[in-house]
C-alpha positions in Angstrom: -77.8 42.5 5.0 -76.5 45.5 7.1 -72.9 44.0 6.7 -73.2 43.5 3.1 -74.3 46.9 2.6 -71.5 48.4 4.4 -68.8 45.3 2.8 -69.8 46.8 -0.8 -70.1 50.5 0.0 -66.4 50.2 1.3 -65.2 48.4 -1.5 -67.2 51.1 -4.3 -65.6 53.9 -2.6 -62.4 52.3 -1.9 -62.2 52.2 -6.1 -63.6 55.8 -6.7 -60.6 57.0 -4.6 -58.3 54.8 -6.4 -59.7 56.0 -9.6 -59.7 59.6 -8.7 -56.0 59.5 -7.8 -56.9 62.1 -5.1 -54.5 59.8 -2.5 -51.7 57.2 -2.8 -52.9 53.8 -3.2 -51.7 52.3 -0.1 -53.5 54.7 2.4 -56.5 54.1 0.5 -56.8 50.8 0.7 -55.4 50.6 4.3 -58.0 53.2 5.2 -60.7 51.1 3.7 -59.4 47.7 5.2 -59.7 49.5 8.8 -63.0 50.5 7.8 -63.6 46.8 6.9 -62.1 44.7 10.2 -64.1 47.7 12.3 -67.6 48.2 10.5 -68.2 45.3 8.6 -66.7 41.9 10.5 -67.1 44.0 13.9 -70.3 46.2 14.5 -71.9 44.5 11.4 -71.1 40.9 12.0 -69.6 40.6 15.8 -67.2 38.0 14.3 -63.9 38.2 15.3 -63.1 34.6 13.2 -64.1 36.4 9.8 -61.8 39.1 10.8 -59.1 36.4 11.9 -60.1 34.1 8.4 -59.3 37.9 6.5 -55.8 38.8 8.4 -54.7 35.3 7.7 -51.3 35.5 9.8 -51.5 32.0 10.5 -51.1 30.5 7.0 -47.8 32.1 6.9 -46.7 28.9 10.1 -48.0 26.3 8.0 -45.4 23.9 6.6 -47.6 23.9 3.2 -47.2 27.8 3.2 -43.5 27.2 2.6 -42.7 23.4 1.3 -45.9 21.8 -0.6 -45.8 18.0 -0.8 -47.9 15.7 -2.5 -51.5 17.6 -3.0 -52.4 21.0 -2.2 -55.8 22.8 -2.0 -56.1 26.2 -2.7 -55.4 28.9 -1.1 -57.5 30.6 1.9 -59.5 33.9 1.7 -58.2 36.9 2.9 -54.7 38.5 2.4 -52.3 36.4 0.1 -49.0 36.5 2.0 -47.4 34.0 -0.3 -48.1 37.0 -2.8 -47.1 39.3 -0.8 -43.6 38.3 0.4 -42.9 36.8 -3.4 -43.4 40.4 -4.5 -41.5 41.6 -2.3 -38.4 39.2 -2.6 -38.5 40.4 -6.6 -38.6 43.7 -5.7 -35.5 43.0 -3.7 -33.5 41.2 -6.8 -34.9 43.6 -9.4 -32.7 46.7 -7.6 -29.9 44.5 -6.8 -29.7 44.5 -10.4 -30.5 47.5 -11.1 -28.0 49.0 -8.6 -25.4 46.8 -11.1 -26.4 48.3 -14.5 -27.9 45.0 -16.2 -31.0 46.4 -17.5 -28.9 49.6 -19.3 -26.4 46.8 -20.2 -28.5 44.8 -21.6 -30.8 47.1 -23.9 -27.4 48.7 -25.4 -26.3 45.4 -26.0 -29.3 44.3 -28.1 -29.4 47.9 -29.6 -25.5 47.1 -31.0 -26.2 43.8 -32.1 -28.6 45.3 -34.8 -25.9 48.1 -35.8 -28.2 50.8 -34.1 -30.6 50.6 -36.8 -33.9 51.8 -35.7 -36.6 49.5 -37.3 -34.2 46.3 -36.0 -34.1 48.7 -32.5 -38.0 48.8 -32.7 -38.6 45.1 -33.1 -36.2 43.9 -30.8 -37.4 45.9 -28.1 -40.7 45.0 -28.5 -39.6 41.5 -27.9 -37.5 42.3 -25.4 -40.2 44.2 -23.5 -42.0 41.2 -23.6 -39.2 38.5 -22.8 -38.4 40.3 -19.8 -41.9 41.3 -18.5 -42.2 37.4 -18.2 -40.0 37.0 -14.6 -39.6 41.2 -14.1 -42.3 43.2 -13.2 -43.4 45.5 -16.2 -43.0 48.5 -14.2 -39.2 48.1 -13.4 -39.0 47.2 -17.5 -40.8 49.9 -18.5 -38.7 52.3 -16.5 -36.0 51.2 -18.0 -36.3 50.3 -21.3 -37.9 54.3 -21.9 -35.0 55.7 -20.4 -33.1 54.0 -23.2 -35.0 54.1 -25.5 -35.4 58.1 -25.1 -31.3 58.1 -25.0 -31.5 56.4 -28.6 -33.5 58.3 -29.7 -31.3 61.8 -29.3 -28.6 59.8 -30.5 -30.0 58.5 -33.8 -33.0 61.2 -34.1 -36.4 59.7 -34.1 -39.3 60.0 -32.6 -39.4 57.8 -29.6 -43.0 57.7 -29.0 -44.4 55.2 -31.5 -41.5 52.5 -29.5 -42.3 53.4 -26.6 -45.8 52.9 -27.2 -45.0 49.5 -28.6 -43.0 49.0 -25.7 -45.7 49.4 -22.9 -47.8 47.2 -24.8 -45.4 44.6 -25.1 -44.4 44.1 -21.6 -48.0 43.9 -20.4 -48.3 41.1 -23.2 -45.2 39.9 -21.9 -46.0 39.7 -18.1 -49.1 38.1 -19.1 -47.5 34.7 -20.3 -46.1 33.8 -17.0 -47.1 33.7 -13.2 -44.4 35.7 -12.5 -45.2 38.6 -14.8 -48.1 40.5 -14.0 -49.3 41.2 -10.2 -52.8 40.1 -11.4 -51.4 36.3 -12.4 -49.1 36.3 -9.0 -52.7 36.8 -7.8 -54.4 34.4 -9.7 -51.5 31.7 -9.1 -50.5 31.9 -5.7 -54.3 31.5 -4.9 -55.7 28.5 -6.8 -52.4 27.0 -6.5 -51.1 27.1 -10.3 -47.5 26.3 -10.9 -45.0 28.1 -13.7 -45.3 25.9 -16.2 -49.5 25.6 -15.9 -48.9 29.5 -16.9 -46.0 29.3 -19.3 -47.9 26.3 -21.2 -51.4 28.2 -21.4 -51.0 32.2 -21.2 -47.7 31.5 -22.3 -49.0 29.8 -25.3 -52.0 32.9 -25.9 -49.2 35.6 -25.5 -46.7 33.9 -27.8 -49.3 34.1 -30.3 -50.7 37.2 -30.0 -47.2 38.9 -29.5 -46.3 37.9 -33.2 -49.2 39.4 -34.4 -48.9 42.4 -32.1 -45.2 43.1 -33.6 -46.8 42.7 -37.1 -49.7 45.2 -36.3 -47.3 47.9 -34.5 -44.8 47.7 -37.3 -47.4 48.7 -40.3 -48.9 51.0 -38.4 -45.4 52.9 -37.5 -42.8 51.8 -40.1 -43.4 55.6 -42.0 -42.6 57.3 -39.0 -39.9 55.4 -37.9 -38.4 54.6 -41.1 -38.2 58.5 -42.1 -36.4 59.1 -39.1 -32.7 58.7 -37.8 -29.4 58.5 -39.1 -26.7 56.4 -40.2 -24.0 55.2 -37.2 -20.3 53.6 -38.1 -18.8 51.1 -35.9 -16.8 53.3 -33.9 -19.4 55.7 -33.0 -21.8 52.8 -30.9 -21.8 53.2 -27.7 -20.0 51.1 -25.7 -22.5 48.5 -23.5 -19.5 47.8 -20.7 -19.7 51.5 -19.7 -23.2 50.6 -18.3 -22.3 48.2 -15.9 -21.2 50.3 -12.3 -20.5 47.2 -10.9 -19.0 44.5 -12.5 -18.5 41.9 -9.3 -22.6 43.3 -8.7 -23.5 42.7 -12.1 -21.9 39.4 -12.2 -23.8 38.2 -8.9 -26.8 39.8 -10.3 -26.8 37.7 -13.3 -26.7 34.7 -11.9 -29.5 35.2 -9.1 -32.0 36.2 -11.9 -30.9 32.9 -13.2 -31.4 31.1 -10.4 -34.8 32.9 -10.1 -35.8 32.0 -13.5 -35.1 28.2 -12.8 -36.4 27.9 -9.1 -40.1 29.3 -10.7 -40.0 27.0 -13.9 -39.2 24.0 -11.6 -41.3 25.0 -8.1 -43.6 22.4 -8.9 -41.2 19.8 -9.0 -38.9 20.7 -5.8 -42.3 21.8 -3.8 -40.9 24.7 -3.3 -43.9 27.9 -2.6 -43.0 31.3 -4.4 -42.6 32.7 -1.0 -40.0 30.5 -0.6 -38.7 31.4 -3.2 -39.1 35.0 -2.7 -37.7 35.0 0.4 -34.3 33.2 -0.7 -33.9 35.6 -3.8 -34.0 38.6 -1.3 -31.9 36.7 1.4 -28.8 36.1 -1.1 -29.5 39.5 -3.2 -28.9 41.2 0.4 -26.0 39.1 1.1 -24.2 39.6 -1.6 -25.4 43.2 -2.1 -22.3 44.6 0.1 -22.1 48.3 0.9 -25.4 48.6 -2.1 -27.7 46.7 0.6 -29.1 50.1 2.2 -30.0 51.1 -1.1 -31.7 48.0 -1.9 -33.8 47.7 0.5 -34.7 51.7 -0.1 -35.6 50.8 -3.1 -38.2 48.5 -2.2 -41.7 50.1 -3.1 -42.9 49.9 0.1 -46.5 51.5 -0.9 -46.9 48.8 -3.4 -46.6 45.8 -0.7 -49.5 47.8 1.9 -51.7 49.0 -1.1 -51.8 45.2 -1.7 -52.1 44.4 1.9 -55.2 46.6 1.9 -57.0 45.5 -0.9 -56.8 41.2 0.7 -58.7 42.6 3.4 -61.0 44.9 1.3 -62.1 42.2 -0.7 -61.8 39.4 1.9 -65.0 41.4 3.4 -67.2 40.6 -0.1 -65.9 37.3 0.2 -67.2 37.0 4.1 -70.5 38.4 3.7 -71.1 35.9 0.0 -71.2 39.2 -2.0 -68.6 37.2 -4.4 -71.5 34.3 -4.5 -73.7 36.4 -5.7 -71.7 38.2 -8.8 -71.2 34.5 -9.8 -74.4 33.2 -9.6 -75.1 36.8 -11.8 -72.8 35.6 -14.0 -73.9 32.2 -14.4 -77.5 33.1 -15.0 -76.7 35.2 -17.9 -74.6 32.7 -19.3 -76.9 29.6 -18.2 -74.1 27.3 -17.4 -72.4 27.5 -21.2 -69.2 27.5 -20.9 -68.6 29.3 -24.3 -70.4 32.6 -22.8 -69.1 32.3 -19.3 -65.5 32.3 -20.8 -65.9 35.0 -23.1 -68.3 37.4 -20.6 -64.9 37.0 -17.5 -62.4 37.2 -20.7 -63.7 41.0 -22.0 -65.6 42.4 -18.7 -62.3 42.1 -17.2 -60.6 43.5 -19.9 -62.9 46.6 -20.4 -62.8 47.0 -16.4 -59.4 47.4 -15.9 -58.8 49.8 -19.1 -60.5 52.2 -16.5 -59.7 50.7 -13.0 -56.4 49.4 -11.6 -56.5 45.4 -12.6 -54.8 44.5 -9.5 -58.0 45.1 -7.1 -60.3 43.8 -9.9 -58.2 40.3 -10.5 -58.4 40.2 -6.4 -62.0 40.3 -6.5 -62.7 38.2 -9.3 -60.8 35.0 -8.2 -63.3 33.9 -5.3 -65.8 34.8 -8.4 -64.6 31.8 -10.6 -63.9 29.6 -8.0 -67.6 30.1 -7.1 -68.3 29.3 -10.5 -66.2 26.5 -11.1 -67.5 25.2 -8.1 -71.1 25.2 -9.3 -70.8 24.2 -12.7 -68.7 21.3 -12.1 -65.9 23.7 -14.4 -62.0 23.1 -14.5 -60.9 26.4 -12.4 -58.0 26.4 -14.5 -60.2 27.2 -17.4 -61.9 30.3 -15.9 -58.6 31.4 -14.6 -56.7 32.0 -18.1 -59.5 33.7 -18.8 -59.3 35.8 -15.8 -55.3 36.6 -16.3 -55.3 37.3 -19.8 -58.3 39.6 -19.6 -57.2 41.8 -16.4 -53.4 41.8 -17.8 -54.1 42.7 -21.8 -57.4 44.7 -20.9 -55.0 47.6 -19.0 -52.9 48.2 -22.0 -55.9 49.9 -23.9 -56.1 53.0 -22.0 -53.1 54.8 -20.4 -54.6 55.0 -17.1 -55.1 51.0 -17.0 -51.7 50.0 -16.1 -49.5 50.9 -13.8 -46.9 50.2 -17.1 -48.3 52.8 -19.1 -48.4 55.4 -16.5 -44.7 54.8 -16.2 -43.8 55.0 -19.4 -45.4 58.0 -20.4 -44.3 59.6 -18.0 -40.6 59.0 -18.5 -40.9 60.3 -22.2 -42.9 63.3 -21.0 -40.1 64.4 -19.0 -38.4 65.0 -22.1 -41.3 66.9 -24.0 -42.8 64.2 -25.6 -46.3 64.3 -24.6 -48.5 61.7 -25.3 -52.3 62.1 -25.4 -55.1 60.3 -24.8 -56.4 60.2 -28.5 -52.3 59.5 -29.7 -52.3 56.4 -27.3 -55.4 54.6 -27.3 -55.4 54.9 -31.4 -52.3 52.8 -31.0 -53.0 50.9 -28.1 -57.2 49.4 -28.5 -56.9 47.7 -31.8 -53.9 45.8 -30.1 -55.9 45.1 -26.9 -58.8 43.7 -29.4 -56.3 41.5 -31.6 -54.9 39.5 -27.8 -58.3 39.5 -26.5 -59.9 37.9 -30.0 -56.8 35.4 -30.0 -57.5 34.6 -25.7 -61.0 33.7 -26.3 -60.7 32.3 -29.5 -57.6 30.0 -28.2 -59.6 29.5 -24.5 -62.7 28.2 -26.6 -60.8 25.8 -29.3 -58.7 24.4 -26.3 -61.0 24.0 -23.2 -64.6 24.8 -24.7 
């Protein structure tokens, strides 16, 4: 009792902090993991294996940790290093491209194709916000595509607001649909084992649906103020895309290792390839190839990102240690008494309405031993529980502008330049869109699995 107690007074006041944005992330959760290994698996416990199960340094000398072969459990408590070093191996490849000018490239490219016209500028962002947030992490995207977008928007005077709104929303739709995407599905996938294409043909399948319906909704509700707004470019006054690209041997290198990225993770569950391997041999060759760039590469590495989730393994590996994750499932399964229909749709919108308010990466972290618990008991397909799970934490963040790390991002880029976006002016936007995704995820989850 005494250790679960301390396990869950830890993990409350590890997300008040987090909440209260007092302190960086990483030192919070690295403060309250020390609190854990000490106070809960040592004076509480006197175990030293818990505390060993937790650290879980020696999956990473498994052979199954890097090559999978023939049938593979799931994943051990404690912290995910196959999560961890994948992470990091994208965080690697996404500067490397950076550093080359692909992303600026890229969005002037689309924004010529459509003559610089800003309703064709509005859509095709939206989509490729999305496209993108499927193998790039939404921050990077959203960091981006702002920047961009705020450039366009001097150039061809409109508001940029309403498209970057759209924007935000978009690429947490986007990073939804693959396992790749969002840090909550890396989560999710590295730890019960799910492949690419279990995402791509699932989530994939819920965000594709939802995005043309989000497009729709964020086009009626912003086609005035856009369409009243901006002027008229000829030919020879676009911008040119080439004069983006710093580094056109870089970019060129950088193009095909995305590539290579983007079919190593569709096929991983064919070659037996795990996602740290694969993380690990995107970083190796972006490094490589990286030249006189590499010291700013690996400088650009969030750091703080890789420890804050370093942290919050061991955090929640103590709930898992002391069965405080048995008990929130057996909770769960009361109130729905074993239907599946209500079990989906109470993990589906709890974890949405939590992480509009907390960060969704600690919150998918906790909830995975929950629906394996459940699964477990009910004689359930995890799988089920688990799309649940991603699209809820994922699409459940866009509704406030504090729920994703995306959103922070990207209204912070736009404030820079004056435009100042509320809390009223983005959740008006922003809830009914969170609704529509989270309507289509259960309804689709129920017709489909139910």
């Amino acid at each position: 009792m005494a250790a679960q107690i301390a396990a869950v007074t830890i993990f409350l006041v590890m997300f008040l902090l987090i909440i209260m944005e007092k302190f960086e992330r990483h030192v919070i959760t690295l403060g309250c993991a020390l609190l854990t290994l000490i106070l809960v698996f040592g004076v509480c416990m006197h175990s030293a294996s818990a505390a060993l199960d937790t650290l879980n340094v020696a999956e990473i000398f498994t052979k199954n940790f890097w090559i999978v072969s023939g049938e593979s459990s799931e994943s051990t408590g404690g912290i995910n290093w196959a999560t961890i070093i994948f992470v990091a191996g994208m965080m690697i490849m996404v500067e490397g491209m950076a550093a080359a000018g692909f992303f600026r490239w890229l969005c002037m490219s689309i924004a010529k194709a459509v003559k610089y016209q800003v309703i064709p500028i509005f859509i095709t962002f939206m989509i490729m916000s999305a496209v993108l947030a499927m193998f790039i992490d939404s921050i990077t995207v959203i960091l981006f595509l702002a920047a961009v977008t705020l450039e366009l928007s001097q150039l061809l005077e409109f508001d940029p607001v309403p498209m970057v709104l759209a924007e935000i929303f978009c690429a947490n739709l986007g990073g939804s649909a693959t396992m790749c995407g969002d840090p909550p599905n890396i989560i999710v996938g590295t730890t019960l084992q799910l492949t690419f294409a279990d995402f791509i043909t699932n989530t994939g399948v819920l965000a594709g649906i939802s995005l043309i319906l989000v497009i729709i909704y964020y086009y009626f509700i912003f086609r005035k103020e856009l369409s009243t707004a901006g002027k008229q470019m000829t030919k020879k006054d676009y911008p040119d895309p080439k004069s983006a690209i710093k580094d056109k041997k870089g970019f060129a290198i950088s193009t095909v290792i995305f590539l290579a990225a983007v079919v190593l993770l569709v096929t991983h569950a064919q070659t037996g390839l795990t996602v740290a391997t694969i993380g690990v041999g995107i970083a190796a060759v972006t490094l490589l190839t990286s030249g006189k760039n590499m010291k700013n590469v690996i400088r650009g590495v969030d750091y703080k990102t890789l420890l804050f989730f370093i942290g919050l393994f061991v955090v929640v590996g103590g709930l898992e240690q002391t069965h405080i994750l048995e008990l929130i499932a057996g909770v769960i399964e009361k109130i729905s008494g074993g239907n599946l229909y209500i079990m989906v749709a109470i993990i589906i919108w709890v974890s949405a309405l939590a992480s509009a308010f907390v960060d969704n990466i600690p919150f998918a972290a906790t909830m995975v031993p929950v629906i394996q618990s459940l699964a477990a008991v009910n004689g359930i397909d995890i799988s089920t529980l688990a799309w649940g799970l991603s699209m809820g934490t994922d699409i459940g963040g866009s509704a406030t502008p504090i729920g994703a790390s995306a959103n922070v991002v990207g209204m912070s880029v736009v404030a820079k330049e004056g435009h100042i976006i509320g809390w009223g002016k983005y959740c008006k936007s922003a809830v009914p869109a969170t609704i529509i995704v989270m309507v289509v995820a259960t309804i689709g989850i129920w017709v489909r699995y139910c």
